[in-house]
CHARMM internal coordinates of N, CA and C (Angstrom, degrees):
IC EDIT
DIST 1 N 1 CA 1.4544
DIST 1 CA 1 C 1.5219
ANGL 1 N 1 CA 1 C 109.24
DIST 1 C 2 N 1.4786
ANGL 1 CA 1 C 2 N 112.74
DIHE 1 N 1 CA 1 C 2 N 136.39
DIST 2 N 2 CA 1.4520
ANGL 1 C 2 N 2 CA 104.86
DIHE 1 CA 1 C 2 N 2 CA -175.37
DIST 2 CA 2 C 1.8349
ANGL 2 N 2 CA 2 C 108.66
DIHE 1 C 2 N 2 CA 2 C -89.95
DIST 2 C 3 N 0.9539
ANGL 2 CA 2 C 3 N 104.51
DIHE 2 N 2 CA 2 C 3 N 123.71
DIST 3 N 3 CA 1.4941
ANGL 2 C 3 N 3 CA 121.52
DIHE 2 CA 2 C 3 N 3 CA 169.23
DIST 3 CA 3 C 1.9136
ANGL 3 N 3 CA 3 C 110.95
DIHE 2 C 3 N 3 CA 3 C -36.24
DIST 3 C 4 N 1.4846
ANGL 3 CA 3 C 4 N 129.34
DIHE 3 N 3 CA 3 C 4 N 151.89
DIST 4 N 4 CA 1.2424
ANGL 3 C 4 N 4 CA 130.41
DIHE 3 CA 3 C 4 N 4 CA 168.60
DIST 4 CA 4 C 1.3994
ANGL 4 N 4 CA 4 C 121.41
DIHE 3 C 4 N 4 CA 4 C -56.98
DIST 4 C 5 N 1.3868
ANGL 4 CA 4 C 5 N 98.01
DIHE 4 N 4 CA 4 C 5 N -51.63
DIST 5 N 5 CA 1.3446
ANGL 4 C 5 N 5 CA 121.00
DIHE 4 CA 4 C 5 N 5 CA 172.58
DIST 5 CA 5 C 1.8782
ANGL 5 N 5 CA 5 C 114.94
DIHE 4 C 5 N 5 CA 5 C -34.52
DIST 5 C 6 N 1.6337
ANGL 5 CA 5 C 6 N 96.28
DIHE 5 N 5 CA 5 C 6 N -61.28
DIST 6 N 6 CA 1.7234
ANGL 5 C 6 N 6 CA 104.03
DIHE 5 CA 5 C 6 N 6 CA 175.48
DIST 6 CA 6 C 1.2450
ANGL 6 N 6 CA 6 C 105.49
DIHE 5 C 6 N 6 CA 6 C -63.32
DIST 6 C 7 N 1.3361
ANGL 6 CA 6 C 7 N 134.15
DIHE 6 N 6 CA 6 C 7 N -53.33
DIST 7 N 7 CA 1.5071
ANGL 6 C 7 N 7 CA 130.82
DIHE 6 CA 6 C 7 N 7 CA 174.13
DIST 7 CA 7 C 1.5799
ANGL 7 N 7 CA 7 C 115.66
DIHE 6 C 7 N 7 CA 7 C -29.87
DIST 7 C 8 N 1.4795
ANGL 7 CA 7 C 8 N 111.12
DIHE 7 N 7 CA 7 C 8 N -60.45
DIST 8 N 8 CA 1.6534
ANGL 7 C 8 N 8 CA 117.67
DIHE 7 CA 7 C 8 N 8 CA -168.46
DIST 8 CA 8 C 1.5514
ANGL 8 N 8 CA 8 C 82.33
DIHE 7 C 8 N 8 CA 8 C -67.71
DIST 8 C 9 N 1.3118
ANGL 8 CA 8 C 9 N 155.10
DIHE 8 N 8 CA 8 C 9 N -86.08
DIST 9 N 9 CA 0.8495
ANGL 8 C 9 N 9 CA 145.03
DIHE 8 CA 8 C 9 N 9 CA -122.05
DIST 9 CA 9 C 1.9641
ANGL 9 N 9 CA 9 C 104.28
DIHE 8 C 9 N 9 CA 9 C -80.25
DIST 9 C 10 N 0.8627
ANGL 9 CA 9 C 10 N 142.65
DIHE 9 N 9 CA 9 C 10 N -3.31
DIST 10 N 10 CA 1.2711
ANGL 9 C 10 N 10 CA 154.63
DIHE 9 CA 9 C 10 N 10 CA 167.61
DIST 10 CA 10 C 1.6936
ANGL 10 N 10 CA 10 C 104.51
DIHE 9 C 10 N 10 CA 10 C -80.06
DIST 10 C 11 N 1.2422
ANGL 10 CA 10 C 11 N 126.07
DIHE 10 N 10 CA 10 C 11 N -49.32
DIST 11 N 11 CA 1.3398
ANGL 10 C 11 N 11 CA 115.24
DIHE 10 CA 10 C 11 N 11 CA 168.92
DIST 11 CA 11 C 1.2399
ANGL 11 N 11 CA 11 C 134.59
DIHE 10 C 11 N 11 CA 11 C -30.39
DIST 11 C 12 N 1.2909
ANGL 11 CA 11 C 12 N 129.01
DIHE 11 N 11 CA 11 C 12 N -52.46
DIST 12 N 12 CA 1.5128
ANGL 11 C 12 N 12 CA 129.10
DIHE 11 CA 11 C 12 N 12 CA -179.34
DIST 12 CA 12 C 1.7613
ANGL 12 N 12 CA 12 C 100.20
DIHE 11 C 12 N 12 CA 12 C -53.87
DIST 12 C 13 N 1.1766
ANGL 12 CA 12 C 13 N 113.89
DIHE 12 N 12 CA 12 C 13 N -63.37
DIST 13 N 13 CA 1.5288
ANGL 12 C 13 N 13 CA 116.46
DIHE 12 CA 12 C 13 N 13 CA 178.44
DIST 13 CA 13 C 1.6173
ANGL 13 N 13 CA 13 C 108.53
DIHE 12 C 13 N 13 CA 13 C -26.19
DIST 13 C 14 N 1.5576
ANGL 13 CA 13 C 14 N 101.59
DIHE 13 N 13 CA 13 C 14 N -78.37
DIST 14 N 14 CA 1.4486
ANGL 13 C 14 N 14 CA 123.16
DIHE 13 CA 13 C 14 N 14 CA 177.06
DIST 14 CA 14 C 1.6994
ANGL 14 N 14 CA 14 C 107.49
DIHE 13 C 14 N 14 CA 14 C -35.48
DIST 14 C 15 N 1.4577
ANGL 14 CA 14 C 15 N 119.56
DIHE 14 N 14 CA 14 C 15 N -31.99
DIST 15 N 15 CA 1.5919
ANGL 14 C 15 N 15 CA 105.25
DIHE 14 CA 14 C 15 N 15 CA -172.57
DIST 15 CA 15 C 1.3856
ANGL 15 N 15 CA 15 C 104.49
DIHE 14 C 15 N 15 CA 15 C -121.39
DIST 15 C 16 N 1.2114
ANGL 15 CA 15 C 16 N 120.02
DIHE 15 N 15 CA 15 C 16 N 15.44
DIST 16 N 16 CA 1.6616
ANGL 15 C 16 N 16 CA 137.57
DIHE 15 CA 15 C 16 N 16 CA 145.83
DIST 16 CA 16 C 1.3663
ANGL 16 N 16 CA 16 C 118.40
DIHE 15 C 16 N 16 CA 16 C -86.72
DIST 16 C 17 N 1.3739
ANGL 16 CA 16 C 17 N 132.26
DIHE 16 N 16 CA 16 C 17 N -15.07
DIST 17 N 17 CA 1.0741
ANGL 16 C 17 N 17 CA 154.89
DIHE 16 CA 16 C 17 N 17 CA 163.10
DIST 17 CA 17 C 1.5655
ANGL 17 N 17 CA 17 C 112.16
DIHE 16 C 17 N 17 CA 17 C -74.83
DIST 17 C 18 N 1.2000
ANGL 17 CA 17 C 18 N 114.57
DIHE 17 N 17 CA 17 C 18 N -48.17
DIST 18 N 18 CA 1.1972
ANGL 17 C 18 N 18 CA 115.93
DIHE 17 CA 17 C 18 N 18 CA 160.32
DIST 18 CA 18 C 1.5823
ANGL 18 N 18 CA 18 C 143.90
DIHE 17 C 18 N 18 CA 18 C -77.45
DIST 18 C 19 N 1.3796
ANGL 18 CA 18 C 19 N 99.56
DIHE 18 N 18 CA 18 C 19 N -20.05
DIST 19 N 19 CA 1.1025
ANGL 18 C 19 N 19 CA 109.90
DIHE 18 CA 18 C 19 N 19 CA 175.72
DIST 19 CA 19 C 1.6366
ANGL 19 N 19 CA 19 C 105.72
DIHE 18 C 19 N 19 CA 19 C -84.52
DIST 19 C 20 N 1.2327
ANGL 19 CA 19 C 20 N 121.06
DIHE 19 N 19 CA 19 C 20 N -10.61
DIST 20 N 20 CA 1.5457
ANGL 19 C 20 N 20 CA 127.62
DIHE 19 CA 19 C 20 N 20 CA 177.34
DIST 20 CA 20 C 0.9808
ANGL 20 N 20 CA 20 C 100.55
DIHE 19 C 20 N 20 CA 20 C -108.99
DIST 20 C 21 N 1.4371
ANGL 20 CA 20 C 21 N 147.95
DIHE 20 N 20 CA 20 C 21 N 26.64
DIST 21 N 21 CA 1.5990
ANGL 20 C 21 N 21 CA 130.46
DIHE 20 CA 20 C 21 N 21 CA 179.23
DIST 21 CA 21 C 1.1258
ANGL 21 N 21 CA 21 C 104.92
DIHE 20 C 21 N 21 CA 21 C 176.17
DIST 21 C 22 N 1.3327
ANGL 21 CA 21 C 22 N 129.03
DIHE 21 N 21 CA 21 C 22 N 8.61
DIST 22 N 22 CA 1.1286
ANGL 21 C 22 N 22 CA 125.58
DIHE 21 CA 21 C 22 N 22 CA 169.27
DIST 22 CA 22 C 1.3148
ANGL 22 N 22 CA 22 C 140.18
DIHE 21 C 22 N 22 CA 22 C 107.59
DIST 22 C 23 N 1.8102
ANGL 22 CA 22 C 23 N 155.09
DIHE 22 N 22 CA 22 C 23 N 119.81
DIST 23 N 23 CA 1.3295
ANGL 22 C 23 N 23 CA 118.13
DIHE 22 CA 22 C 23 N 23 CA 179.70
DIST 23 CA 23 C 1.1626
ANGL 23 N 23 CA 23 C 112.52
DIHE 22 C 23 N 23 CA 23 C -98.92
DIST 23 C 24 N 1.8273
ANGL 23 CA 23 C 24 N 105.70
DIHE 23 N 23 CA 23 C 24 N 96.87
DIST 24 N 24 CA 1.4709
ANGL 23 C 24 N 24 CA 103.86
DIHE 23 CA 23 C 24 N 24 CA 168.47
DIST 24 CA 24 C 1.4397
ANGL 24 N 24 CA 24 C 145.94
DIHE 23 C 24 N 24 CA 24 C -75.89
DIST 24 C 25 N 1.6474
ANGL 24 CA 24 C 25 N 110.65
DIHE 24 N 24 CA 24 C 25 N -16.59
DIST 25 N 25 CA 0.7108
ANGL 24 C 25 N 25 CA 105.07
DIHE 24 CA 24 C 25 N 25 CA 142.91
DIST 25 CA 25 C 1.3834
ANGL 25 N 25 CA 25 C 151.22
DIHE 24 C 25 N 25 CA 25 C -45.74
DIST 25 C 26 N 1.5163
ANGL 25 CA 25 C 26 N 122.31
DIHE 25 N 25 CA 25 C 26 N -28.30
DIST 26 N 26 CA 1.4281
ANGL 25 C 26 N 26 CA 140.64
DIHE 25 CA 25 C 26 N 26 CA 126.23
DIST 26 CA 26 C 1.0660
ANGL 26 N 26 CA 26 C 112.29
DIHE 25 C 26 N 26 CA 26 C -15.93
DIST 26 C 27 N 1.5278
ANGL 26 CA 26 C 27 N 117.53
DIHE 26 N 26 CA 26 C 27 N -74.96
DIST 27 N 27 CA 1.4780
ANGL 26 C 27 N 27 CA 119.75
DIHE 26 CA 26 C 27 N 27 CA -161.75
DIST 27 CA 27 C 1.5357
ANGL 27 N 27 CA 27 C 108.98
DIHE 26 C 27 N 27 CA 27 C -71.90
DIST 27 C 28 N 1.2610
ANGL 27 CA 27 C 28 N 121.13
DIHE 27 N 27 CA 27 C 28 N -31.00
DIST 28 N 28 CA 1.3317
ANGL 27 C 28 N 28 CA 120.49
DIHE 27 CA 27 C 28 N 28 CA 166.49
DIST 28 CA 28 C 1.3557
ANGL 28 N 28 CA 28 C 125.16
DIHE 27 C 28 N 28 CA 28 C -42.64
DIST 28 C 29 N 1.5290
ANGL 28 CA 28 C 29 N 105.07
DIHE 28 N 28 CA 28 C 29 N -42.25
DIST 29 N 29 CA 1.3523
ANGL 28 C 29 N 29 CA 114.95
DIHE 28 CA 28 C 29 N 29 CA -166.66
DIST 29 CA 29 C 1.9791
ANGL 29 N 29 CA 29 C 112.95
DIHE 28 C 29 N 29 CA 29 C -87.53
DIST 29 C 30 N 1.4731
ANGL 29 CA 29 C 30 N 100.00
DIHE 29 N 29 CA 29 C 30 N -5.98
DIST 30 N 30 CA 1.3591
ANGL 29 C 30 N 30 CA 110.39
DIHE 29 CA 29 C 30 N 30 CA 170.69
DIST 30 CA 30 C 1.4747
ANGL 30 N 30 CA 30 C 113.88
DIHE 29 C 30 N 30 CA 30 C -98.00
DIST 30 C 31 N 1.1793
ANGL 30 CA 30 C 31 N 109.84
DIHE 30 N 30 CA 30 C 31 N -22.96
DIST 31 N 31 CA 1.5867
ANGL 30 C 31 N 31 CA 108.69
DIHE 30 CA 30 C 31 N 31 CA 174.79
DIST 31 CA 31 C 1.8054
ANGL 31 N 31 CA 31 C 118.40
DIHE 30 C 31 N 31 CA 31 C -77.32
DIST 31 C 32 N 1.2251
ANGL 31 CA 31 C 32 N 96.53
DIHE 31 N 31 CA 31 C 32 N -35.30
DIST 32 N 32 CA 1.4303
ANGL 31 C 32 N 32 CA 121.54
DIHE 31 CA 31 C 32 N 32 CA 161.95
DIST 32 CA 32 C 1.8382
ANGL 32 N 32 CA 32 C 115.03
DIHE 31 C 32 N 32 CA 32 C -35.90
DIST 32 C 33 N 1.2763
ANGL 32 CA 32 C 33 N 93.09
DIHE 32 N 32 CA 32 C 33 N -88.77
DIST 33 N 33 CA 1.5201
ANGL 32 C 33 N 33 CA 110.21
DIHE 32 CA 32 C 33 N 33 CA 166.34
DIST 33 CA 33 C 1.5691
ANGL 33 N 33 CA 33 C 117.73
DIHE 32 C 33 N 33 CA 33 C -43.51
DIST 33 C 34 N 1.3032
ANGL 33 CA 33 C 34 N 103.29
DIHE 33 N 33 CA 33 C 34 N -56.98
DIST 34 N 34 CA 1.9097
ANGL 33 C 34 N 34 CA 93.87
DIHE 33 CA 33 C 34 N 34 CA 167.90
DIST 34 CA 34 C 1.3045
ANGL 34 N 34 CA 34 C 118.22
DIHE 33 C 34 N 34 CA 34 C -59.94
DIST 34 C 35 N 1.3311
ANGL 34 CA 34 C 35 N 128.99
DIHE 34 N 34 CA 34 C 35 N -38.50
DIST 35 N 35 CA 1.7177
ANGL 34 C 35 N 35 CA 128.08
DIHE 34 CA 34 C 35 N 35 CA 158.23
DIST 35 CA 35 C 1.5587
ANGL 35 N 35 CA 35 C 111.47
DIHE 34 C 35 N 35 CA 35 C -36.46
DIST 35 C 36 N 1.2612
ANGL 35 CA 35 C 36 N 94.09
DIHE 35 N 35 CA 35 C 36 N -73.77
DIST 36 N 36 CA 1.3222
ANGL 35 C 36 N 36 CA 98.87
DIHE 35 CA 35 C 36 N 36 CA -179.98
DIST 36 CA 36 C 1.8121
ANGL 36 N 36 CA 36 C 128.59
DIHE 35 C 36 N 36 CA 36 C -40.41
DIST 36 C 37 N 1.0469
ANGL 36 CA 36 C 37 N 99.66
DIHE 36 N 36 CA 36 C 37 N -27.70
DIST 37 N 37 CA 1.2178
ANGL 36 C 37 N 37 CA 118.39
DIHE 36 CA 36 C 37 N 37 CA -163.19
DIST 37 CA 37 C 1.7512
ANGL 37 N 37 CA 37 C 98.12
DIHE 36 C 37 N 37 CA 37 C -82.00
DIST 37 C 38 N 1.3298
ANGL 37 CA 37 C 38 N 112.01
DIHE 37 N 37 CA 37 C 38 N -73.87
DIST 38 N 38 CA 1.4239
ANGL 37 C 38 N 38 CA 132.88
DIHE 37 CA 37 C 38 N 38 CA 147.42
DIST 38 CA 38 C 1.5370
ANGL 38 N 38 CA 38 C 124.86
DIHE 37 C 38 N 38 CA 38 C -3.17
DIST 38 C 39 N 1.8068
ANGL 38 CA 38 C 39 N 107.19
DIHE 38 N 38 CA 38 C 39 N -36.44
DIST 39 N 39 CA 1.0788
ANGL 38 C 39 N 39 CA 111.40
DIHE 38 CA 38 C 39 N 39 CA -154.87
DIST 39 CA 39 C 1.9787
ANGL 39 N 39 CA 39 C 100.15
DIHE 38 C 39 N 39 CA 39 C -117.63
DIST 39 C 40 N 1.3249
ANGL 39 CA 39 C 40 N 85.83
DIHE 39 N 39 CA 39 C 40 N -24.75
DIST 40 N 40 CA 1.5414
ANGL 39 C 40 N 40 CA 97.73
DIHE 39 CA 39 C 40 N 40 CA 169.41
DIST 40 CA 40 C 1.4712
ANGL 40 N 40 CA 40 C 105.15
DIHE 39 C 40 N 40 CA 40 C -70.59
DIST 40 C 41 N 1.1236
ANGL 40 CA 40 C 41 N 130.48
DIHE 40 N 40 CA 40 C 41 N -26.91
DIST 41 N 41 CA 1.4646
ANGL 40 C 41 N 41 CA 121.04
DIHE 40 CA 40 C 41 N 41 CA -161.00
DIST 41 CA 41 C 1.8258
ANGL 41 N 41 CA 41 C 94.14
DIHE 40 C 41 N 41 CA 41 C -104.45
DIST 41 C 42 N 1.2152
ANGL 41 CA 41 C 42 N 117.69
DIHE 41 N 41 CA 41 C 42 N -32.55
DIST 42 N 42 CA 2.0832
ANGL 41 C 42 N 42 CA 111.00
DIHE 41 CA 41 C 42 N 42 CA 168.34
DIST 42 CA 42 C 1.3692
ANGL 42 N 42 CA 42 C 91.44
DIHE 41 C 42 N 42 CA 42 C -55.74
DIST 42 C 43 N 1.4455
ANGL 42 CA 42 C 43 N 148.87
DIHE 42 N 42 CA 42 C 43 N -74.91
DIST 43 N 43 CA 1.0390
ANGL 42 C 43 N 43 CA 150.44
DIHE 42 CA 42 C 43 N 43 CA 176.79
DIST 43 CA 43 C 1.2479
ANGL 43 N 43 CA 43 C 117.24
DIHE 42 C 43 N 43 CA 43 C -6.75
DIST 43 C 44 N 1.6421
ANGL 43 CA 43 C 44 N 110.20
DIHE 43 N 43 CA 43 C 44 N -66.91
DIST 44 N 44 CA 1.3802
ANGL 43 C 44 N 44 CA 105.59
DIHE 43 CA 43 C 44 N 44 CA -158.73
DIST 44 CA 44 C 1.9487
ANGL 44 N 44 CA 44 C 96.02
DIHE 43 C 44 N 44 CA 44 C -107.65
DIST 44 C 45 N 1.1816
ANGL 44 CA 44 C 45 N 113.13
DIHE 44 N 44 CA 44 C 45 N 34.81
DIST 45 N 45 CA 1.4418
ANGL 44 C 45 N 45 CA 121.53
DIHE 44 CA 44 C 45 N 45 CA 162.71
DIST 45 CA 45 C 1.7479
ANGL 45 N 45 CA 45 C 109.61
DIHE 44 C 45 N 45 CA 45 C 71.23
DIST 45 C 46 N 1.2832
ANGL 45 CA 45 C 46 N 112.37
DIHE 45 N 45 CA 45 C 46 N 44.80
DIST 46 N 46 CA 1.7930
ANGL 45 C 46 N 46 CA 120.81
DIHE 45 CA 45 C 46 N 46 CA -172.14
DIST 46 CA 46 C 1.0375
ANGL 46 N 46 CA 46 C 79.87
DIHE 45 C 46 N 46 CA 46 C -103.84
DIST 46 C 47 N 1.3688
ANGL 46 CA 46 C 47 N 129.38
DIHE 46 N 46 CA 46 C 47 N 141.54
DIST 47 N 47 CA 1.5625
ANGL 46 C 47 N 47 CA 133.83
DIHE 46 CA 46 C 47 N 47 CA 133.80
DIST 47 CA 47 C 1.4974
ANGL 47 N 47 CA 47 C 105.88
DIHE 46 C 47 N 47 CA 47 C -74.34
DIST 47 C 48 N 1.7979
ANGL 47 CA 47 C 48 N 100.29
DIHE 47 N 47 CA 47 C 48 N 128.56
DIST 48 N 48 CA 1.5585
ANGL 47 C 48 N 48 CA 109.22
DIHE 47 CA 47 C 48 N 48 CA 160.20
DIST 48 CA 48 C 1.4329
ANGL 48 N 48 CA 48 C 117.15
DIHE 47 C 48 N 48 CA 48 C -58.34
DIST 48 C 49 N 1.3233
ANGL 48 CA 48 C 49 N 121.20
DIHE 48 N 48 CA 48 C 49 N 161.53
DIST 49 N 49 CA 1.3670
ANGL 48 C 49 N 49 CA 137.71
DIHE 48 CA 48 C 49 N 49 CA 156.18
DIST 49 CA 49 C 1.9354
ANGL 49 N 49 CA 49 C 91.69
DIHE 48 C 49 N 49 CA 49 C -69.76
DIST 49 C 50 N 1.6709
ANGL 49 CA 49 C 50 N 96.90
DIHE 49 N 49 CA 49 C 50 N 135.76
DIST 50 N 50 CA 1.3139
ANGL 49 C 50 N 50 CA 103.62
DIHE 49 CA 49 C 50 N 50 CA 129.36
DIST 50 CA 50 C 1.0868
ANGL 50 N 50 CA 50 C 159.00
DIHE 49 C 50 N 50 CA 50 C 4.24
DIST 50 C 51 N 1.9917
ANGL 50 CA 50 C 51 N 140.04
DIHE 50 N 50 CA 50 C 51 N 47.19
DIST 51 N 51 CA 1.0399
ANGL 50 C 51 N 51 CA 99.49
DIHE 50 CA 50 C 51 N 51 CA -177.04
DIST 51 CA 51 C 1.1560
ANGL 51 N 51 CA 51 C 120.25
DIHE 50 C 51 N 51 CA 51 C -116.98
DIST 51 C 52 N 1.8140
ANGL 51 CA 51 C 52 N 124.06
DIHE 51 N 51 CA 51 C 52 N -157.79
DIST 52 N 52 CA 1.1837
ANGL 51 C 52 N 52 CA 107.36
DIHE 51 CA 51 C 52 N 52 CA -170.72
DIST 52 CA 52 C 1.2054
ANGL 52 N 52 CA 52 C 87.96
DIHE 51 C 52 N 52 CA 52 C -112.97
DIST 52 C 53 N 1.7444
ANGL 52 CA 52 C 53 N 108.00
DIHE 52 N 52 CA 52 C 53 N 155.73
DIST 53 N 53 CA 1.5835
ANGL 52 C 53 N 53 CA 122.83
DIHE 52 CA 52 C 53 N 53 CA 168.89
DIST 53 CA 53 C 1.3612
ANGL 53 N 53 CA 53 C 113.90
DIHE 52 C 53 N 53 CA 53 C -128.33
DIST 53 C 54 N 1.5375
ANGL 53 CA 53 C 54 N 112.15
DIHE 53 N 53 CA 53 C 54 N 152.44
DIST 54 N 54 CA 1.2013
ANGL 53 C 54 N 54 CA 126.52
DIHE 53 CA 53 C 54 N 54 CA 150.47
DIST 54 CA 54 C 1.2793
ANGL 54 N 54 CA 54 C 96.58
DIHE 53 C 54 N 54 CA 54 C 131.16
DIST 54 C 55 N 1.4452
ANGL 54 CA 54 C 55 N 142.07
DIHE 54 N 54 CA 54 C 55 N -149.90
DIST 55 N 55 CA 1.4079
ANGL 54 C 55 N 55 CA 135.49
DIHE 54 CA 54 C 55 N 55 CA -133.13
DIST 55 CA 55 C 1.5789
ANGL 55 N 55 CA 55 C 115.77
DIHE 54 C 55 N 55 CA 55 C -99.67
DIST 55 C 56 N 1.7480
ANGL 55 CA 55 C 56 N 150.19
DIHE 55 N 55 CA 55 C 56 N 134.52
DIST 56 N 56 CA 0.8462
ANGL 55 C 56 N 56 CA 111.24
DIHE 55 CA 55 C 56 N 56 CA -164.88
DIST 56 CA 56 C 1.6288
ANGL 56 N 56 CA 56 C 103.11
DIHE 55 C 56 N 56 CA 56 C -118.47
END
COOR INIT
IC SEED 1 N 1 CA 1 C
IC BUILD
């Protein structure tokens, strides 16, 4: 089991890590929710808006 102590001290890494690469986990969790969202409304017979895809 990892101790508290190792936890706090692993952070700086973890948000230097992010600040160089990104928080995707973040972004995961927004793509998620817009799916979701997306998918609730095919369900209940909404047509989505439009969007655009592919690289930006």
């Amino acid at each position: 089991m990892i101790s508290d102590s190792t936890r706090t001290e692993e952070l700086p890494i973890y948000e230097s890590l992010i600040r160089e690469r990104g928080d995707v986990v973040e972004e995961a969790r927004v793509v998620a929710e817009e799916t979701q969202h997306q998918m609730t409304q095919a369900l209940n017979g909404v047509a989505p808006a439009p969007q655009e895809t592919g690289a930006h």
